[in-house]
Every structure is written in C-alpha cells, then in structure tokens.
MARDORO-978790 format. One line per field, with one value per residue: residue number from 1; residue in three letters; x, y, z of N, C-alpha, C, O in turn. Coordinates in nm, 2 decimals. Example, Ala and Ser with C-alpha at 12.3 -4.5 7.8 and 13.67 -1.06 7.14 Angstrom:
2
seq <- c(1; 2)
type <- c(ALA; SER)
nc1 <- c(1.32; 1.28)
nc2 <- c(-0.57; -0.22)
nc3 <- c(0.78; 0.71)
cac1 <- c(1.23; 1.37)
cac2 <- c(-0.45; -0.11)
cac3 <- c(0.78; 0.71)
cc1 <- c(1.32; 1.29)
cc2 <- c(-0.33; 0.00)
cc3 <- c(0.78; 0.79)
oc1 <- c(1.42; 1.34)
oc2 <- c(-0.33; 0.11)
oc3 <- c(0.85; 0.80)
//
This chain:
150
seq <- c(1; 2; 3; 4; 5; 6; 7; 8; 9; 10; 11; 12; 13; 14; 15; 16; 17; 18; 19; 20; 21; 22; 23; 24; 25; 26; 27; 28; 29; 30; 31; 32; 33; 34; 35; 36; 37; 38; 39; 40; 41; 42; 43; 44; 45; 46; 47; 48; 49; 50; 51; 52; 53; 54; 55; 56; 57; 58; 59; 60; 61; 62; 63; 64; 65; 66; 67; 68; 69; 70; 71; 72; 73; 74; 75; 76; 77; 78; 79; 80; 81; 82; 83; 84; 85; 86; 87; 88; 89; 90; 91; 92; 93; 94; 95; 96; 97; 98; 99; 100; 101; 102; 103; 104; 105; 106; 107; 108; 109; 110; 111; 112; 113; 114; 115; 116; 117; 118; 119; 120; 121; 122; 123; 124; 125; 126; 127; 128; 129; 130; 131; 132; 133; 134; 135; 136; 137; 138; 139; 140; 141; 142; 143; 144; 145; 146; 147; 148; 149; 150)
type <- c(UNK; UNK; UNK; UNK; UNK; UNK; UNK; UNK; UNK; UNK; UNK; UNK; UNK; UNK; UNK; UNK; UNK; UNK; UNK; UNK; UNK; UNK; UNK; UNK; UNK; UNK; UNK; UNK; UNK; UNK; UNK; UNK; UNK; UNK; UNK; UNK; UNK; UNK; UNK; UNK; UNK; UNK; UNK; UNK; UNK; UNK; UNK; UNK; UNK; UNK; UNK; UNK; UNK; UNK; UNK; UNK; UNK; UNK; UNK; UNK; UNK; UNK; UNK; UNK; UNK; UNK; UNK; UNK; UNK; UNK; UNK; UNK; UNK; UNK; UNK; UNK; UNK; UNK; UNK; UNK; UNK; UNK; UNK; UNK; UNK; UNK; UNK; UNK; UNK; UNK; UNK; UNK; UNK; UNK; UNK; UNK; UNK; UNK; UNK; UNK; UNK; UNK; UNK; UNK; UNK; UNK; UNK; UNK; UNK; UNK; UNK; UNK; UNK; UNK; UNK; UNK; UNK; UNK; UNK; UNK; UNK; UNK; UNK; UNK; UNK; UNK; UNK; UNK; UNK; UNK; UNK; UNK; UNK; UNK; UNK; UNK; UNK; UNK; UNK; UNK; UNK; UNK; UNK; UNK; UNK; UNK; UNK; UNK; UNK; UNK)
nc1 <- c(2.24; 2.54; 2.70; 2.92; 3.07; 3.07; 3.25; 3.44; 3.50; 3.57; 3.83; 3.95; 3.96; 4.18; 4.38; 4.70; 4.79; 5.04; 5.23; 5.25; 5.10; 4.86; 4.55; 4.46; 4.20; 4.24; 4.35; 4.17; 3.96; 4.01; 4.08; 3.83; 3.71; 3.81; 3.74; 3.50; 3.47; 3.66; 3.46; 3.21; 3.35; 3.43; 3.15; 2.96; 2.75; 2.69; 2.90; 2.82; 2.59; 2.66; 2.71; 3.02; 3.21; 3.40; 3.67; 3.88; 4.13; 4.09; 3.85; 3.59; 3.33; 3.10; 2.94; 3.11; 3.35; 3.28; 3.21; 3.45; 3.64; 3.72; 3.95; 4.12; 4.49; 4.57; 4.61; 4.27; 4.07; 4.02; 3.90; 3.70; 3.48; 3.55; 3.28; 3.10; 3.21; 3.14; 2.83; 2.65; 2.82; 2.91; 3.11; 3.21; 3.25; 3.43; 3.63; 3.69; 3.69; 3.94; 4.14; 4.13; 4.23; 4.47; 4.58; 4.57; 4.64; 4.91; 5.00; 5.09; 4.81; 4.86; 5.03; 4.78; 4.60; 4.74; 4.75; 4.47; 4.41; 4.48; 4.38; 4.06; 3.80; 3.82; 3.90; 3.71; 3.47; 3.53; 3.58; 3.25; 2.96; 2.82; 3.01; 3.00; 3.13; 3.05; 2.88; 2.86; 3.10; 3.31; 3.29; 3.28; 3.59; 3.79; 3.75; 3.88; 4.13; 4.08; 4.19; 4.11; 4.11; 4.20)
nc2 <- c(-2.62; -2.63; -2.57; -2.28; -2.43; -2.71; -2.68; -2.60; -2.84; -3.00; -2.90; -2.92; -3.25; -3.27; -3.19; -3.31; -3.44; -3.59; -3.47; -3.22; -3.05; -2.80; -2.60; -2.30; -2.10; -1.82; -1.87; -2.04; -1.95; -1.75; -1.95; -2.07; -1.84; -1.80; -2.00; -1.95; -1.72; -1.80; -1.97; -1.80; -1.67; -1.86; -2.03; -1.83; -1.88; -1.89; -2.08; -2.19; -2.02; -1.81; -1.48; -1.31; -1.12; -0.80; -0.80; -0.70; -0.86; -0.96; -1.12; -1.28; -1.56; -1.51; -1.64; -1.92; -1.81; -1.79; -2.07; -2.18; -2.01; -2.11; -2.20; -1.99; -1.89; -2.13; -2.48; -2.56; -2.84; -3.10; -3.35; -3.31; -3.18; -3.38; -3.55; -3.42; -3.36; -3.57; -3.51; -3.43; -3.32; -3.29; -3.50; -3.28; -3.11; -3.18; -3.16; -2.92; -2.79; -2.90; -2.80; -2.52; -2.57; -2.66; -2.44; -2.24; -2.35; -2.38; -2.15; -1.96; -1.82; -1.53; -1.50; -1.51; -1.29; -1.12; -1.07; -1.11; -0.83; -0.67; -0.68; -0.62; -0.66; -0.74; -0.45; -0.25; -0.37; -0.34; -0.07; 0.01; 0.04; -0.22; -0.35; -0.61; -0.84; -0.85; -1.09; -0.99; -0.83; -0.99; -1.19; -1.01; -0.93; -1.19; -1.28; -1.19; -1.35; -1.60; -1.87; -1.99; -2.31; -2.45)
nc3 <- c(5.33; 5.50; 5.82; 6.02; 6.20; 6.10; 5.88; 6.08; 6.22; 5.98; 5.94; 6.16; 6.17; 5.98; 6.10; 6.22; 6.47; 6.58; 6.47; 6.65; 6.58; 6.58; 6.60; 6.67; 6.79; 6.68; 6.43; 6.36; 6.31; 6.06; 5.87; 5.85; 5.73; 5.46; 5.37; 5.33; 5.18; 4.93; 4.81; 4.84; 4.60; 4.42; 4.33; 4.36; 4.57; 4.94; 5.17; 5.46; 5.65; 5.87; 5.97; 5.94; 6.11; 6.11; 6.33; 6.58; 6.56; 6.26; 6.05; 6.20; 6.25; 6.51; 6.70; 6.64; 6.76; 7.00; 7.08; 7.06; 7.23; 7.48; 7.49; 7.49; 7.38; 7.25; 7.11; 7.02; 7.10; 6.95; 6.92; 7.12; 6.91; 6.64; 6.58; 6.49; 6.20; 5.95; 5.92; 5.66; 5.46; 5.18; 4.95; 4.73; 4.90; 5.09; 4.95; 4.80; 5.10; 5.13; 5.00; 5.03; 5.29; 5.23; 5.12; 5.28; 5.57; 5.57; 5.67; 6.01; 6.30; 6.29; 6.06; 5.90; 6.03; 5.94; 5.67; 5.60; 5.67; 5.54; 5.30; 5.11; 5.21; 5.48; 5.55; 5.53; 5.61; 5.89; 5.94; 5.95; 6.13; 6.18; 6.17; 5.99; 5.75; 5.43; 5.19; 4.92; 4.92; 4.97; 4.76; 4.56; 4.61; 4.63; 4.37; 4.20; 4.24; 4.14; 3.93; 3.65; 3.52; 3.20)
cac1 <- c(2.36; 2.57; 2.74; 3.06; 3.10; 3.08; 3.40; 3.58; 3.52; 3.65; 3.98; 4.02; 4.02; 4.32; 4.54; 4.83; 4.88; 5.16; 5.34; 5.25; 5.04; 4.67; 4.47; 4.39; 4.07; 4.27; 4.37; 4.05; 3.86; 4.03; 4.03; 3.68; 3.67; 3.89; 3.67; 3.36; 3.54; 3.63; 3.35; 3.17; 3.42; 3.41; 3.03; 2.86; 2.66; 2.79; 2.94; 2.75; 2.47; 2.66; 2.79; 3.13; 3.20; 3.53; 3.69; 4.04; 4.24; 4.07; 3.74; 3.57; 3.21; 3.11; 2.89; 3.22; 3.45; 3.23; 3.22; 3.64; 3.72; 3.77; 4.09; 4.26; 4.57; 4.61; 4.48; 4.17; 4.11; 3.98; 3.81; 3.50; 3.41; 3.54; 3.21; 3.01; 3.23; 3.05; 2.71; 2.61; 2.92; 2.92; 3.24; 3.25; 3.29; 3.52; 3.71; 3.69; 3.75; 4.10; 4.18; 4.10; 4.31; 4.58; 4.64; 4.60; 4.66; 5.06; 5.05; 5.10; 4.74; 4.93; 5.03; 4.66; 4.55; 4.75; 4.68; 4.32; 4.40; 4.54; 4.23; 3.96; 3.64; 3.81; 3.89; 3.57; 3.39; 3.57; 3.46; 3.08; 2.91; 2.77; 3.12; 3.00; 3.20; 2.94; 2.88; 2.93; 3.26; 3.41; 3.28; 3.41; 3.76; 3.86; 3.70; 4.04; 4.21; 4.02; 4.20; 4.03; 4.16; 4.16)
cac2 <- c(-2.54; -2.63; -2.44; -2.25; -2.52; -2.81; -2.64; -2.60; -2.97; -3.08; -2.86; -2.99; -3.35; -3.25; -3.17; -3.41; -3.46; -3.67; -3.36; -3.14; -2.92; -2.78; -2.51; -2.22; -1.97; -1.75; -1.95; -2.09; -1.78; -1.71; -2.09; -2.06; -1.68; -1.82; -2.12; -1.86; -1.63; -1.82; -2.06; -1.75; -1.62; -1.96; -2.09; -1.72; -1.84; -1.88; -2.18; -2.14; -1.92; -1.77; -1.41; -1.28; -0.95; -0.76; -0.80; -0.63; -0.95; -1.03; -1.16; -1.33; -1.57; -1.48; -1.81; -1.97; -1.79; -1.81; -2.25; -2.20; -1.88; -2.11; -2.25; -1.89; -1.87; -2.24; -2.58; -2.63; -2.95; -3.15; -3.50; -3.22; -3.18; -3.46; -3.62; -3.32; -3.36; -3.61; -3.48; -3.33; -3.25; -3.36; -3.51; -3.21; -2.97; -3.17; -3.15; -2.77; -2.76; -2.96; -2.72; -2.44; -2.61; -2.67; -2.35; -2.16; -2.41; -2.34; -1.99; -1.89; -1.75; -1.43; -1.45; -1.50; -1.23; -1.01; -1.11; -1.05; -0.72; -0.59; -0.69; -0.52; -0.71; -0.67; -0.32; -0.19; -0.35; -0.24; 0.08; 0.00; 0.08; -0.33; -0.47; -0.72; -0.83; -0.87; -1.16; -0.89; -0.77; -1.12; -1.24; -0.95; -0.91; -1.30; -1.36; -1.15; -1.46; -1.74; -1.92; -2.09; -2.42; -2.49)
cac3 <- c(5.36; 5.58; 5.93; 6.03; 6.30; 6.03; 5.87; 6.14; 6.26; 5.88; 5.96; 6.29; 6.15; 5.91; 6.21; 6.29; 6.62; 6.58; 6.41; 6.75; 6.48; 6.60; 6.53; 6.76; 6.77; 6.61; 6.31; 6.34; 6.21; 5.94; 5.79; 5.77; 5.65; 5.34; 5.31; 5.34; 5.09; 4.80; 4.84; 4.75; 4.48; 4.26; 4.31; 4.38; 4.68; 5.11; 5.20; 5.53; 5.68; 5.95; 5.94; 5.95; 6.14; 6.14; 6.46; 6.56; 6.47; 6.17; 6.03; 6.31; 6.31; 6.69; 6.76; 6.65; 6.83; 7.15; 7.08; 7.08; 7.36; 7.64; 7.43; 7.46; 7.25; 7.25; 7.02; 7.03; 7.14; 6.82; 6.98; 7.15; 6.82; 6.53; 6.53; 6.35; 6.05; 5.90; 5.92; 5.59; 5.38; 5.06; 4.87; 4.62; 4.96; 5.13; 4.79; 4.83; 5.21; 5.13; 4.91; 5.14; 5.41; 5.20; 5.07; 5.39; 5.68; 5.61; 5.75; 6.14; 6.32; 6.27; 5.98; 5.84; 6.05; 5.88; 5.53; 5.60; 5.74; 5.39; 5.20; 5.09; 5.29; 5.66; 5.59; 5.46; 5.75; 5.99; 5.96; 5.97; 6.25; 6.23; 6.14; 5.90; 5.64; 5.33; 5.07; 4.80; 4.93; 4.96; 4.62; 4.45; 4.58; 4.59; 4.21; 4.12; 4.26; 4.10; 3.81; 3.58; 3.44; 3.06)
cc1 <- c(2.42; 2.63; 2.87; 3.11; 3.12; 3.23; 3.51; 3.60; 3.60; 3.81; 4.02; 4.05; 4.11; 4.44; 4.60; 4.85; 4.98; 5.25; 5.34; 5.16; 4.89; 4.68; 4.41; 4.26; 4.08; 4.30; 4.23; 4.00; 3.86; 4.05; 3.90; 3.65; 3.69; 3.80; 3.53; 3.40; 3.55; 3.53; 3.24; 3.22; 3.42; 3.27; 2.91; 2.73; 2.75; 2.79; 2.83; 2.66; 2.55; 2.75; 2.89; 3.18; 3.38; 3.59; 3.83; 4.16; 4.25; 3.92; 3.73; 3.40; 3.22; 3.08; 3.06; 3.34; 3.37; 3.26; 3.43; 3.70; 3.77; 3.88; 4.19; 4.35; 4.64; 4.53; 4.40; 4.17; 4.01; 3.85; 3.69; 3.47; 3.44; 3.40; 3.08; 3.06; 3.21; 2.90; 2.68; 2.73; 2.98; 3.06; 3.29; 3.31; 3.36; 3.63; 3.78; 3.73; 3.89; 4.16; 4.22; 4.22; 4.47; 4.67; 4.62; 4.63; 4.84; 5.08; 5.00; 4.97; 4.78; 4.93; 4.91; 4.60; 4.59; 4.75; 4.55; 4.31; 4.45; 4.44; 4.15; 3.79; 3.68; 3.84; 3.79; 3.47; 3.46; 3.51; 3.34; 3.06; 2.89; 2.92; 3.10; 3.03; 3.07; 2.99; 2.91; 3.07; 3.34; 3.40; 3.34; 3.51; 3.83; 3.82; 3.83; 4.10; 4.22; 4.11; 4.16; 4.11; 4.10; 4.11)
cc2 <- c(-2.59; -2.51; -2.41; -2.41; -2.67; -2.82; -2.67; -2.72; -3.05; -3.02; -2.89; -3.14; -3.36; -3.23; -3.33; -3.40; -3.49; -3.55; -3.24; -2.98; -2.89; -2.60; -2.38; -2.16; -1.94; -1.78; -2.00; -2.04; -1.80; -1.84; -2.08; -1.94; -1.73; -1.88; -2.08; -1.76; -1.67; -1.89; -1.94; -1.68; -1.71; -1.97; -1.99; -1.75; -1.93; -2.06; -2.25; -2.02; -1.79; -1.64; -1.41; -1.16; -0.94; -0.73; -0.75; -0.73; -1.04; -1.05; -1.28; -1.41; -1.59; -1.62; -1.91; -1.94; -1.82; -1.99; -2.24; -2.13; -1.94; -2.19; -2.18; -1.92; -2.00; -2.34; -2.60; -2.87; -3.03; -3.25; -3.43; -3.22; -3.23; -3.55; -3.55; -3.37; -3.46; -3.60; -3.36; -3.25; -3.34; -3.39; -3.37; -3.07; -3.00; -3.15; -2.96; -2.74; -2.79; -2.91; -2.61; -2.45; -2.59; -2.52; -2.23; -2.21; -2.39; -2.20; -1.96; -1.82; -1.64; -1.37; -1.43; -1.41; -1.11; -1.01; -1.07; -0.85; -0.57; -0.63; -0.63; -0.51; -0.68; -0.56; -0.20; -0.23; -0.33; -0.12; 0.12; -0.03; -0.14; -0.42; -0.59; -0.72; -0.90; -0.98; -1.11; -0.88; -0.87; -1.18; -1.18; -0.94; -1.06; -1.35; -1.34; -1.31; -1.57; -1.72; -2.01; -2.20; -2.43; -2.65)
cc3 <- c(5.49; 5.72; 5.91; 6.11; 6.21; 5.96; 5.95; 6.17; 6.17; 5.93; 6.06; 6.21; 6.04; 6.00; 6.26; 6.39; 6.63; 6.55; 6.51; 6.63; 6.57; 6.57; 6.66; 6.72; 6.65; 6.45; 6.24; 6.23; 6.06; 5.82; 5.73; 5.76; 5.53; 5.28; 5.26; 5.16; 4.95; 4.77; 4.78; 4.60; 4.33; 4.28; 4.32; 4.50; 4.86; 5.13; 5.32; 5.56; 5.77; 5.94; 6.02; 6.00; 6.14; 6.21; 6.45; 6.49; 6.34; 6.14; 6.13; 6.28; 6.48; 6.71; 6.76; 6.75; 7.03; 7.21; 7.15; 7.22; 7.44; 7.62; 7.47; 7.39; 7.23; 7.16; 7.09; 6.98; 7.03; 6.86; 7.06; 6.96; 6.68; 6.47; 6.43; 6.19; 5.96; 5.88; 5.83; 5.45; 5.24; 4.99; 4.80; 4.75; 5.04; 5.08; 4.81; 4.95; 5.20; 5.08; 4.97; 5.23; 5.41; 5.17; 5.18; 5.51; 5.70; 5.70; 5.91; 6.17; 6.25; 6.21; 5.87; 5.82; 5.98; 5.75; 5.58; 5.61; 5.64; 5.27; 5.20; 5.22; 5.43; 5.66; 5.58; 5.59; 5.89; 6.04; 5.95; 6.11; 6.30; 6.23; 6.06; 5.79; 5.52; 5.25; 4.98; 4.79; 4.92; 4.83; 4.52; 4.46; 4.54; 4.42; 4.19; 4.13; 4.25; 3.96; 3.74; 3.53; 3.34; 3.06)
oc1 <- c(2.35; 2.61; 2.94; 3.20; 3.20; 3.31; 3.62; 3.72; 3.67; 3.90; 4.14; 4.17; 4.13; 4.56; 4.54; 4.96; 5.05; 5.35; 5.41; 5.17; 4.84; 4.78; 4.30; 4.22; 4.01; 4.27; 4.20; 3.99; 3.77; 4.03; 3.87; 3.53; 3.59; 3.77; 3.46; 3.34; 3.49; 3.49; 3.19; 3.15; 3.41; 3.23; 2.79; 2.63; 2.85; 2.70; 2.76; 2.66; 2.51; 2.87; 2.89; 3.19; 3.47; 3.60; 3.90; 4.25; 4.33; 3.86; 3.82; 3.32; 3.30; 3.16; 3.11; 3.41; 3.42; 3.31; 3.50; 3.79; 3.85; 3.91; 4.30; 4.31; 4.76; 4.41; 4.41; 4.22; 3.90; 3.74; 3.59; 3.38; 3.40; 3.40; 3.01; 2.99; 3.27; 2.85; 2.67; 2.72; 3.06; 3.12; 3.41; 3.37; 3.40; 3.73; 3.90; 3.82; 3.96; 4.28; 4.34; 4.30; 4.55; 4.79; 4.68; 4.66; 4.90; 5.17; 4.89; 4.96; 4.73; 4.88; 4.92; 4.54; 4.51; 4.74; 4.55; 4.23; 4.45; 4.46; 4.13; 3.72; 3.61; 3.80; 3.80; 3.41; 3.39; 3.44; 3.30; 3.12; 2.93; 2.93; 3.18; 2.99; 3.01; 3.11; 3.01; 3.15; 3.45; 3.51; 3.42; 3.58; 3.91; 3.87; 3.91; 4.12; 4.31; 4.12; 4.18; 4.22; 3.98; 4.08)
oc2 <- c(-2.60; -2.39; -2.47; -2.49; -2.75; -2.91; -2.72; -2.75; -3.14; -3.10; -2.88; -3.16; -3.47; -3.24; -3.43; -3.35; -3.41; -3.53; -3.14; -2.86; -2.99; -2.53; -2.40; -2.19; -1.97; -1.70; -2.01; -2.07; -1.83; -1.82; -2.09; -1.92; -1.72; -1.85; -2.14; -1.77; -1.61; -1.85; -1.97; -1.65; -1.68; -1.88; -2.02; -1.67; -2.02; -2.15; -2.34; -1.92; -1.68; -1.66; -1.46; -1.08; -1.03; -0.61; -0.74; -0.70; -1.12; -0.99; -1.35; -1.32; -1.65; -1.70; -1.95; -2.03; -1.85; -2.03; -2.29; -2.18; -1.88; -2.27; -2.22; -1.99; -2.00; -2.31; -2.64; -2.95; -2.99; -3.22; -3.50; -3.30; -3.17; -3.61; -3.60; -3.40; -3.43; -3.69; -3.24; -3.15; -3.43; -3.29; -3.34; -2.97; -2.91; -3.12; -2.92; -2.66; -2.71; -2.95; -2.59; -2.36; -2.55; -2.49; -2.12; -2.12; -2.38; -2.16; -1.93; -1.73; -1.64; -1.25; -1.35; -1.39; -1.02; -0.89; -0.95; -0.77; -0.45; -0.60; -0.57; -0.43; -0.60; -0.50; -0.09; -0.15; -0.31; -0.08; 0.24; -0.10; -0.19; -0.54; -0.67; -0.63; -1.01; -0.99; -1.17; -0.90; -0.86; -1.23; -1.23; -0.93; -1.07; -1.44; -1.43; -1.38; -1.64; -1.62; -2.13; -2.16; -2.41; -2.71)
oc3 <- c(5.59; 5.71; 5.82; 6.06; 6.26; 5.97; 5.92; 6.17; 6.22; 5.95; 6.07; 6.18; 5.99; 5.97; 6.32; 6.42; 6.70; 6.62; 6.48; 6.63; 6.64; 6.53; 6.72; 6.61; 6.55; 6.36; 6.12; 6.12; 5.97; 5.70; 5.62; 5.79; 5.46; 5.16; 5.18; 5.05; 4.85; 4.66; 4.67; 4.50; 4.21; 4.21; 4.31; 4.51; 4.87; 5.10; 5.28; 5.49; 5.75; 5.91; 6.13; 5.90; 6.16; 6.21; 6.34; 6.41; 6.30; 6.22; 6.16; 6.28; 6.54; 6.75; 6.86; 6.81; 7.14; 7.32; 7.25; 7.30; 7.50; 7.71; 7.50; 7.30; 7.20; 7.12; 7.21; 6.91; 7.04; 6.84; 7.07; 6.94; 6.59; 6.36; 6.34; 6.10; 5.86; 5.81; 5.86; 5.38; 5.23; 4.97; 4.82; 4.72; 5.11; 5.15; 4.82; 4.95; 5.26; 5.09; 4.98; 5.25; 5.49; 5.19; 5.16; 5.59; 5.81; 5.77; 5.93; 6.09; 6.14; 6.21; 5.78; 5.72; 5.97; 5.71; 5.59; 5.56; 5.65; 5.15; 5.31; 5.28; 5.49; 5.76; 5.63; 5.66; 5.99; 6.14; 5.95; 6.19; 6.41; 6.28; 6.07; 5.72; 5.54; 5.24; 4.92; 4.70; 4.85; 4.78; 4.43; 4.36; 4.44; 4.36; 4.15; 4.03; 4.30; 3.89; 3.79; 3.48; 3.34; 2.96)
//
C-alpha cells in the first residue's frame, strides 16, 4: 500500500508552473480525499493507510496537512517533495491518480471544499466525537458515481 504523501507528490508533479498553477494545503486535502474515496468506490479497498478526519474546511489527513501547514493559503512548493513520486506507484495507479487529478484538479480549493461539504462522508463525520471519515462511508456514497464501461 502505498501513503497519502505518495499521492500528493504524484499531484504535485502534474502542476504547471509555467501556467502560474500550484496546489495549496487546502486543495491538497481534498485531491487526495477524492483519490482516497473513489479508489475505494471502484476497487473496494484504501488507496493508502492513512486516515481521514472531518475538519471544518473539509476532509483533512492530519500527518498530511502538518507535512504542508507551513505553506499557509499558498502553493506548496512542489521540488521539497517530487522525488517520493516515484517510489512504489504502479502504472495501473498512476493511471487512476491521472484520472483523479483530471477530474478534480479544475476546481478552486474552495470550490472542492464545498463539494465535500454536501456529501454524505464529511457530514456524518463531523458529527462524531473522533471525526473520522470511514472506509464504509466513502465506498458507499461514491459507488453511486461509478460508471461502468461496456
């Protein structure tokens, strides 16, 4: 299995510099919530090991967000950590991570956070005492949103 930290290193080396694009904290997160999320919804087991708690701006891994914090609401700076994303990530999940990237890297921190914030998994833990968003909860709401190819 790989980490959260493996993830986010593959979605840092998709950012464009050249295009003034990067990746905050905040964006961060929820890239690898998605990538956490459907990752369990099509293959039924966690992308990574590391849980996911429900923090006020969204689904949050802490260790992660601790690695990022000292970014504040700015890019994280990609070249500290491009050289993880080769270590351990098989074609078939950078396949999946690109997919991931593609289909959520267009939308604004923001606007991710609040997409998360109207789904079932960050609202449910929320209101647990531990805040952790479950493997169960994320498998069953995104399956809805798996389509199968003929």
């Amino acid at each position: 299995m790989i980490t959260a930290m493996q993830v986010a290193a593959y979605f840092l080396s998709k950012v464009d510099d050249e295009l003034g694009e990067g990746i905050t904290n905040l964006k961060m997160q929820k890239l690898v919530y998605y990538a956490q999320a459907y990752h369990l919804a099509i293959f039924g087991i966690p992308l990574f090991g590391e849980e996911i708690q429900a923090w006020q701006h969204g689904p949050v891994v802490p260790d992660l967000y601790r690695k990022f914090k000292r970014f504040n609401s700015g890019p994280i700076d990609a070249d500290d950590y491009l050289p993880t994303i080769n270590q351990g990530l098989s074609e078939d999940v950078r396949e999946f991570l690109d997919e991931v990237y593609e289909q959520f890297a267009q939308f604004s921190a923001w606007r991710l956070a609040d997409m998360t914030h109207t789904e079932d998994p960050w609202k449910e833990a929320i209101s647990t005492r531990d805040h952790v968003i479950s493997h169960d909860s994320m498998r069953n709401f995104y399956k809805a949103f798996i389509t199968v190819e003929a």
